[in-house]
Structures are given as C-alpha cells and as structure tokens.
N, C-alpha and C positions, 0 to 999 in steps of 0.2 A: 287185123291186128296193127299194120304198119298205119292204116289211116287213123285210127284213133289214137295213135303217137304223136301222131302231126298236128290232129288239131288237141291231143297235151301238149304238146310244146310252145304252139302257135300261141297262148296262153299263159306259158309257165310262169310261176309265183315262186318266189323265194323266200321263205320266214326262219327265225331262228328262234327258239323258245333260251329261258336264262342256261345257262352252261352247267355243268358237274364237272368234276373233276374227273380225268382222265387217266388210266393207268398207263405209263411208258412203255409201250412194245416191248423194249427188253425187260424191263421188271418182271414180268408174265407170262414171258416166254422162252423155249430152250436157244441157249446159244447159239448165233448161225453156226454154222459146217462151211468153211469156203468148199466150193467144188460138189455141196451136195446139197439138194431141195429139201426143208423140212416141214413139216405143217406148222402152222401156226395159228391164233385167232387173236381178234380186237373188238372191245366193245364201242359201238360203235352207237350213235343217237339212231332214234325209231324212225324211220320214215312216216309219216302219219298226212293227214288231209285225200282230200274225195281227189284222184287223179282223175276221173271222166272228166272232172272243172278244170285241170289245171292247178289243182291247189296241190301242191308238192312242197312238203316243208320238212324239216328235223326236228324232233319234238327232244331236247337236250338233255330234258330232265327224264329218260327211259332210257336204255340203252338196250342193244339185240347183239349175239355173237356172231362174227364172220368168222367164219375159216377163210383161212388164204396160205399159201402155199408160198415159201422165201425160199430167193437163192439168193447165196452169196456166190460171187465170182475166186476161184482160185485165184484164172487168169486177170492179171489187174495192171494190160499193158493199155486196159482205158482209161481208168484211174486216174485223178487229178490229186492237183493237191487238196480240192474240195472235199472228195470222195468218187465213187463209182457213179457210171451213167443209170438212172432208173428204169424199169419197164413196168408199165401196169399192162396182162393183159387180162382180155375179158372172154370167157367162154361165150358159145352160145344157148339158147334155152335147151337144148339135147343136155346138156351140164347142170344143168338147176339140182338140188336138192338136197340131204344129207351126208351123200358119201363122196366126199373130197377128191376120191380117189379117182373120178371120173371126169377132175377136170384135166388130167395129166392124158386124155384123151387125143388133145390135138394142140397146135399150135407149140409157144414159148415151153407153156408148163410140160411137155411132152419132150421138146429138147432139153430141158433141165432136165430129164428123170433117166435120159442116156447118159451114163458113164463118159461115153465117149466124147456126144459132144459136146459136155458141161464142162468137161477139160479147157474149152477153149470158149465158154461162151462169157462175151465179155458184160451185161447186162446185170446190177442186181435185179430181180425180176420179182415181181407178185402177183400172185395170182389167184384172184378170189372165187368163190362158191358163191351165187347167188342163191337165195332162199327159194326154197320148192315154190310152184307157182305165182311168182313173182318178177320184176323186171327189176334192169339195174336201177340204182339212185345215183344219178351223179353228184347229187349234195353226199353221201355217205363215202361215194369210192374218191371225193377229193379229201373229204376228212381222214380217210386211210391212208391216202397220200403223205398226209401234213404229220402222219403218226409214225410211219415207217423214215421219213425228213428228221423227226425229232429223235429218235432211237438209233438209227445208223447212219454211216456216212456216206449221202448221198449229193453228190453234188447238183444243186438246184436248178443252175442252168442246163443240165442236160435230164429232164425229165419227160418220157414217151410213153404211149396209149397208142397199144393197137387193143382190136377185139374183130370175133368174126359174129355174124348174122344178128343175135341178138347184143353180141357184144360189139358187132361195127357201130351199131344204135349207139352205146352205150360210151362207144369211143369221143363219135360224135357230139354227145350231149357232154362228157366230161369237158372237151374241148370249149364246145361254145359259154362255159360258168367259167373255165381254169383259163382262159388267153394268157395271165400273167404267172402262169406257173410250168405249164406245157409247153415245150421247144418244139415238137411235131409229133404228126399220129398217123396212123396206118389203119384205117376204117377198111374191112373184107365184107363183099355182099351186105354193106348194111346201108342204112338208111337215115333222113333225118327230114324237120320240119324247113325247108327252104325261106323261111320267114326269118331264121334265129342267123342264116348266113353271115349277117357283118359282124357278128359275134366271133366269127372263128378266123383268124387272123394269122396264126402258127403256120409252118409246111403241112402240107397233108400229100399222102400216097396211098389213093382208093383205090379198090381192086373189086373185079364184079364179074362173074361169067353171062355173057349174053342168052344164055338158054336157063338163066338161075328161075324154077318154077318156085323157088319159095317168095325170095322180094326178089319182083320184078326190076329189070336194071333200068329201066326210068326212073324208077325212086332213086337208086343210085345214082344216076345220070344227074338228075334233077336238083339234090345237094349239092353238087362238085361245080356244076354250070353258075349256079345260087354265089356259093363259096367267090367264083372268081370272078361274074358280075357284080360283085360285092367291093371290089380292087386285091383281093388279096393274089400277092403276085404268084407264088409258089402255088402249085396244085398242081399234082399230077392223076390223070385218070388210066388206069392198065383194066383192058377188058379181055377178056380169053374168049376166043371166039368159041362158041360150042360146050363151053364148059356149063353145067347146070349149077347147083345151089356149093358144092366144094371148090370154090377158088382160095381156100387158105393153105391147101396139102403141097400146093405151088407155090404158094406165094412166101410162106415160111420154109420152104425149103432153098430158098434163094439168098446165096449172102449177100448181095448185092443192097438189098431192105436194109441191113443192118449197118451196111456201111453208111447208106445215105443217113439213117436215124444218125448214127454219130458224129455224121457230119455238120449236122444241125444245133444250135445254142440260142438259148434266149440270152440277149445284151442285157448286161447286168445292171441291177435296178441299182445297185451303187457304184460310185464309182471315184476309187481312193487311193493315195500309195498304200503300201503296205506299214502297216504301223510301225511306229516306233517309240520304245519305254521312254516316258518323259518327255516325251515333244508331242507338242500341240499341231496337228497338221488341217488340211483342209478337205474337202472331200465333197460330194451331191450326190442327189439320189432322183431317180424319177419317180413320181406320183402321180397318182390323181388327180385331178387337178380341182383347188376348191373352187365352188359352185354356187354356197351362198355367202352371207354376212354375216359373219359367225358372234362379232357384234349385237347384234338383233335375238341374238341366238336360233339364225337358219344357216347350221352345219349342216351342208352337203357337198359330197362330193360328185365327180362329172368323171365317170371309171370310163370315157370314149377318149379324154384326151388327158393328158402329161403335163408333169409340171416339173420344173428341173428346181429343189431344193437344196440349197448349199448350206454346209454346217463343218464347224471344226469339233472332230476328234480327237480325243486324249486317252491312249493305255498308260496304263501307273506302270511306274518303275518302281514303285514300292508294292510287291504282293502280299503284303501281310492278312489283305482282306480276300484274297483270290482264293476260291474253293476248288474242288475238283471241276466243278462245271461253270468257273469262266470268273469275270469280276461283276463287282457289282456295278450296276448301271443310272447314270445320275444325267437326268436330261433337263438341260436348263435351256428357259424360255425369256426372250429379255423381254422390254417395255416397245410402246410404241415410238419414241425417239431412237430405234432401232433399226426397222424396217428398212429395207432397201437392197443393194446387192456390192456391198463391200464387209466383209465379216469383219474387218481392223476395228469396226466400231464396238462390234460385241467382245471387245476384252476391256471397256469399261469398268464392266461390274461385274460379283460372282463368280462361281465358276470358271469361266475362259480367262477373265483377268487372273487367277488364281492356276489356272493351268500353262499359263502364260511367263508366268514368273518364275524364271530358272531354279531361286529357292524353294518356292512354297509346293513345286510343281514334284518335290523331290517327296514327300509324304505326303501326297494327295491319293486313295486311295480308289477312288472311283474311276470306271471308265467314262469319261463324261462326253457328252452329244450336246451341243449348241448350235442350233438352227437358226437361219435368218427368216425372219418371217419377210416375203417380199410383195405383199400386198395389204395397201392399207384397209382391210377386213377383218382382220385380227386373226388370232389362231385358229385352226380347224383340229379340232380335238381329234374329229375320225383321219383326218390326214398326219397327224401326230402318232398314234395309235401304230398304224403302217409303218410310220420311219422307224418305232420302236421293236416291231417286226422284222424290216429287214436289216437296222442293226442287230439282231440279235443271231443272225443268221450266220451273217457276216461276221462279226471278231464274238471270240471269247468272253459270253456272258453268261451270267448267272440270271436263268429267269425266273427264278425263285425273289430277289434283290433289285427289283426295278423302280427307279424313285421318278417323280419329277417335281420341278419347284420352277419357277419363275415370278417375274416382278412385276406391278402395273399391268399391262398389257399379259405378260408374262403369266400374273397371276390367274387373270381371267382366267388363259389357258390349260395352268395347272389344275384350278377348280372343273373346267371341261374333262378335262382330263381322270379327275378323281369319280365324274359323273359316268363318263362309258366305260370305263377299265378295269373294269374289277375280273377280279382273274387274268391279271396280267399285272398290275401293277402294285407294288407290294406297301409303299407309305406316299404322301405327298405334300409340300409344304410351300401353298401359295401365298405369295406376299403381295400388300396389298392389292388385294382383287376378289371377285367375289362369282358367280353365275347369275343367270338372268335371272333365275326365278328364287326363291327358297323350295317352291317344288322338286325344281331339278335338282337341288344338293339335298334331299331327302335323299335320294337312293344310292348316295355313297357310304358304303361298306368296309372301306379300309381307312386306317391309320393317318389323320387329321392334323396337320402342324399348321397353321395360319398365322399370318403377322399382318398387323397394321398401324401405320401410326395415328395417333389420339386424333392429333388436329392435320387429318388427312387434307387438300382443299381441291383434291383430284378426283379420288376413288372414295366414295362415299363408304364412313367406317362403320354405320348403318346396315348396309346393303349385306354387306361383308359378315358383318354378327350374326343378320337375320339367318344367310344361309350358316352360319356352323352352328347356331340354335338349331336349326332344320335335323340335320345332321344327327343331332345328339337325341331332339326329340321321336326321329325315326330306330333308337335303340343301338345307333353305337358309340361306345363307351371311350374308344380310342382316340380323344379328339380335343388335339389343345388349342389356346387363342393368345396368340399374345399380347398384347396393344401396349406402344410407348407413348407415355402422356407426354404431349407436347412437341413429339415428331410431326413433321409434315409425312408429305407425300414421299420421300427418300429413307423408307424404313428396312434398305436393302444394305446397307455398307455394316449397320452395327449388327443383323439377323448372320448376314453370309460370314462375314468375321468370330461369331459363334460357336467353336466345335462343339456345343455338345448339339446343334443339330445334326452332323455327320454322323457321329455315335447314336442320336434318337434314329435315324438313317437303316444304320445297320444294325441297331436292335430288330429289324420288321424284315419279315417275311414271309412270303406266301407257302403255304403249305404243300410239300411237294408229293 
C-alpha cells in the first residue's frame, strides 16, 4: 500500500472540472455548541481519475457527503481577534467508513468527546470520516478547510493537520498542495512520496515507533530527511524506541504538541494598518509571482516564488451599502503609464483619485483595492483573482458584490478578469480594453459594462467590440457597450464621473 502512494504521488496531477455552487457550513448545519463536539457534514466535489496513474482530480460538478465532526472551543484564551486557531485531524484506515462514531476512537476527536478535557481544549478541531475503502484526498480535505474558513471564525494564519497512519499520509499530502494556508503539521507513523519534499515548507513534528510493523519507519525516516534536505529549517523527528505501529496514544497525550502547534503562524499574506472609515491608506500583499506576459496572453503564475504587490485601500465611511456580510468590493486596475512602485501616481484617475478626495471620498460606498501593477507585462488575471482572495479574508466583504473595472492596460485586465472569475466576481466594467482573443471573452458569464472611445488611436475599438460581440453571441444577455464618438483613447474621466455605473454596480450580484 505505502509504495503505490509513492509512486501516486511521485506523479500527482491536479485538475478542477467548472465549480457549482456550494452550501455555507453553517446554512446546513446545527449550530456549534462551544465546549461540545457535534457531527456535522459538507458536500464536497467527487474525487474522480485512475489513481494507479497519478491522475487525482475534483470533478466539481458531483458532489459526495463527508461527515466530520466540529468542535468549537469554550476555552477561547487562543483566540485572536481573527478567530480560533484550526485543527484538521485525520483518522487512520481502522476509521474508514460509515459510522462517525469511530473516529472519536483516538487522537483530537477522542479528546473533544471528554467533557473534561474539552473544557480546556483550545483548538476548533475537525474531524472527518473518510469513505469506506478509500484513502484521503487532499484536494477534498483543503476544500473542507476553505468551507469551515468561510462559515466560522477561524483564524487563517494559525491553521494545523495532524493525522495518524493512514492519516499521517494524509497530513502529509495536505501539506505538500496547502504551503500557503497550513502554519504546521504533526504527521504520526505515516508516510509520503520524498520527491514532493520541496513542496512542504511549514513546521512539521513527525513521530514514528521504531518497531512500527505496519509502515516501516524508513518511510518515515525517509520524508523528514527529504523534507529537510529540501532546506526547510524547522523539522523535528521523535521516534520511540520499541514502540510498534501506536505512537499517537503518546504523542496526543502530550501538551507539549499543542503548545508548539500554537506556537506556530504563517506571515501574513497582507500586510496593512488597520483601516480607517474614509481614508485612503496603503498596504501589500505577497503573491505568486507572475511567470508569463499576460500581454501575449500567457498568464501564469510561478507558486515557488513571491511577489510583494502594493495597493491602496479604502473602507467607506458611508455604510449605506454595507450588508450583514461586509461591503461591496470594487477593484480598480489603472493603465500602463502606471506601473512602477510609487502608488501617488494611481490617484490620477478613478477610483483612488475619488477615494482620495476628502469630499467625494465621504459617499463613496465601495471598499476599493487599487493595485500597482509593477511589471511591464501587464496584468495577471490569475494573480488578481488571489489579491481578491486575500482581500476578502481580510477586511469586511461582501462576496456576493465583487466588481472590477480598470483603464487601457487596466482594461485588459478587467476583461482577464471577467474570463476566469466567474463565481467570484459579480459585474465588471472594462475601459478601453479588450482580450486577446474573441474566444477567450466567449466564456464570460457575468454582467458586461464596457467602454470605449470612437476614435480610440491606442486600444483598437475593434478588437474591443469583436470580444463583447463574443460575449453576447455565447448567450449572455447582460452585456452593455458604450462608445463615445469622437473620444480618443481617455474615455476614463467622463465613464468614472458617471454614477449610474456605481448604481449598474450594485444592482449585480452573485447568487448566494
């Protein structure tokens, strides 16, 4: 068993079929209980593809129900102002199948289900059932993650994965997909493909008994040595001498584990004052870092190294648009006389000149995000996508109400942007600018504002019609064009001075 994981992994494939909509954990489920474990479940996409190949994918348009087991914490002296620190743990295959009730067998889910020590355990913890003869998905149990993130308050940076034997696997594997969401993990007797090592980057505290007849602790051995030939500095390895395939009944009996997990944080992907109603401030985020020329139209990104993106944010001091779950979100993208790394320039135009102005900035109702683009490649839609991710994470949004618009360059991007984001992004209104193909702006599905001027001598107002033609002739109906006869190429001062784009704005939203 352990070798044909190896060489699955050695191999592994990641695909995503189009998405469905997802029910909110809490919609669906009973109220936590601070202080008490309760069952729960999540529809979760299918696992599908031949795993002897390596081919492990999410098939998104299926879904399969997990049972998993929540606690919420009484004790809440870990508690941030984010929220509670996470735990995912994971059974081993002795735990597979329909009755839930056996994964409270060992480990986290077993101290949750004491009275006693759930008084004091500081962890929201979850804890899932894998399916009868089956192994874990780490594509599935990060999607569980991102579900139980959107539903309670979990604070991001302190998210942890232990599992024992088939769940040390399972730990591991999460680990090596999740680097940018997992602060550290506690892998017990398990195993992993030592190929995927530079992948896994977090703390880790493995544990393994030397006499363990189920996986041999070479396999063990073998990840951790991988792991830290790999550079990653943190790694500890605890072996019990003598002990056979149980080294979790010790290893979870130890507070000492838990102090270390908490001790542990992923540096936060932004990094901002804390807002303030009415002022414009400054802020950056790390990413991915882009990879091609977006240009050309080859978006990619290079998820091995970072990129430090600087943008200024604006919370409205006017709530009149703010719903229960946050404000609306307006992400403007400027032109290529832009670029560079001084944001004074981007309150030229749009947006930031408008959040800028101590009047106008008093009924502005949007949370706005203006990015510097700092490489002359032009935008990257999938590194956009991200920013609008971990802004959303981060202050008070409505993800139902996420727009973006930009100018020229700007535009481009917004159109990129209208091409991968459906289901996330609710309207979008590029000025002049257009996509590389008319193909690619076929497969836009939401809510279409476009602008350009007649006698463009920039951005071809051609190029521009063919894709919202595209658009419309792929059957959606949402989709306006505006063109000013006899504007040049600055068809941004009379479109952004407009209100009733704002109002077209917040008419559109994604369906929650």
């Amino acid at each position: 068993m352990r070798k044909f994981f190896l060489a699955l992994l050695t191999t592994f494939a990641v695909a995503v079929s189009p998405a469905v909509a997802a029910d909110a954990l809490k919609d669906v489920n009973p109220a936590p209980v601070p202080g008490e474990q309760i069952l729960m479940k999540a529809e979760l996409p299918v696992q599908t593809g031949d795993a002897r190949r390596g081919d492990v994918k999410l098939d998104e348009s299926q879904t399969e129900t997990m049972d998993f087991w929540f606690f919420l914490p009484s004790d809440e002296s870990a508690k941030s102002d984010d929220g509670f620190p996470l735990m995912l743990f994971l059974h081993g295959a002795g735990e597979r199948g329909d009755d839930p009730n056996v994964v409270k067998n060992h480990g986290p889910a077993k101290l949750c289900a004491n009275p006693e020590i759930a008084k004091s355990w500081k962890f929201m913890t979850v804890s899932p059932q894998c399916k009868p003869n089956r192994f874990w998905s780490p594509l599935q149990l990060i999607e569980l993650i991102d579900r139980v993130c959107e539903s309670y308050p979990v604070d991001r940076s302190r998210i942890y994965v232990t599992g024992l034997s088939m769940g040390g696997f399972g730990t591991w594997s999460v680990a090596s997909l999740a680097a940018d969401k997992i602060a550290a993990i506690v892998p017990i007797c398990g195993w992993y493909a030592p190929e995927r090592a530079a992948t896994i980057t977090m703390p880790v505290w493995a544990f393994h008994g030397d006499a363990d007849p189920a996986v041999n602790i070479n396999s063990g051995r073998a990840i951790v040595e991988a792991v830290r030939e790999a550079g990653n500095p943190e790694v500890i390895f605890t072996v019990y001498p003598g002990v056979n395939h149980d080294s979790w009944t010790r290893t979870y009996a130890n507070p000492i584990i838990y102090d270390w997990l908490l001790s542990k944080r992923l540096p936060p992907t932004i990094e901002s004052p804390k807002p303030v109603p009415g002022k414009q401030l400054a802020a950056s985020a790390k990413l991915p870092a882009k990879a091609g020329n977006a240009f050309r139209g080859d978006d990619r990104l290079d998820p091995e190294r970072k990129q430090v993106v600087k943008f200024w944010f604006f919370e409205p001091s006017d709530d009149s648009a703010k719903t229960e779950d946050g404000y609306p979100l307006l992400l403007f993208l400027h032109g290529g006389g832009e670029c560079g790394d001084n944001l004074e320039v981007l309150k030229q135009y749009g947006p930031p000149k408008f959040c800028a102005d101590p009047e106008r900035s008093k009924t502005w109702k949007f949370f706005t995000v203006s990015p510097q683009c700092n490489q002359g490649v032009g935008w990257s839609a999938k590194q956009l996508l991200l920013l609008i991710d971990e802004v959303c994470k981060k202050y008070p949004i409505d993800r139902s109400r996420v727009y973006v618009t930009g100018l020229s360059m700007g535009g481009v991007g917004s159109w990129g942007c209208a091409a991968l984001g459906e289901g996330k992004i609710a309207a979008v209104a590029p000025l002049c600018g257009h996509l590389s193909s008319p193909d690619a702006a076929a497969t836009v599905k939401m809510p279409i504002w476009a602008f350009h001027g007649g006698d463009d001598p920039v951005v071809s107002l051609e190029r521009d019609q063919a894709c919202v033609d595209a658009v419309k002739a792929n059957g959606n109906e949402d989709v306006k064009f505006t063109v000013y006869p006899g504007v040049g190429h600055n068809c941004w001062d009379m479109t952004y001075d407009n209100p009733e784009l704002y109002d077209w704005f917040l008419s559109k939203s994604l369906p929650k």
